[in-house]
C-alpha positions, 0 to 999 in steps of 0.5 A: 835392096830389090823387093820380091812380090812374089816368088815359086820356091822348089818347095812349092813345086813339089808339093803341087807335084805330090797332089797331081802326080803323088811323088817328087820332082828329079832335077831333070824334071825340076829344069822343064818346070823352070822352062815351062814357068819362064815361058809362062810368065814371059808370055803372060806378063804383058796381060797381067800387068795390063789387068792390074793396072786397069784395076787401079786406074779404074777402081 
């Protein structure tokens, strides 16, 4: 069985969505989170792996 280190539940989304815009997300907007998260940490995740494994290499 795959471990998950970490995970961004709808329910999650929708509470940021509460703070910032004061109302639930529809499943229409629901789909630009999840495009807009997919791009994010595709892009991203060559940083981010490289900062986490400097800070083990060199702590």
């Amino acid at each position: 069985m795959k471990k998950i280190i970490y995970s961004i539940e709808i329910d999650d989304i929708q509470e940021e969505s509460l703070i910032h815009l004061e109302r639930k997300l529809s499943d229409d907007e629901l789909e630009i989170v999840r495009k807009k998260l997919e791009w994010g940490i595709n892009t991203s995740l060559p940083i981010i792996y490289d900062s986490i494994f400097d800070d083990i290499k060199y702590k």
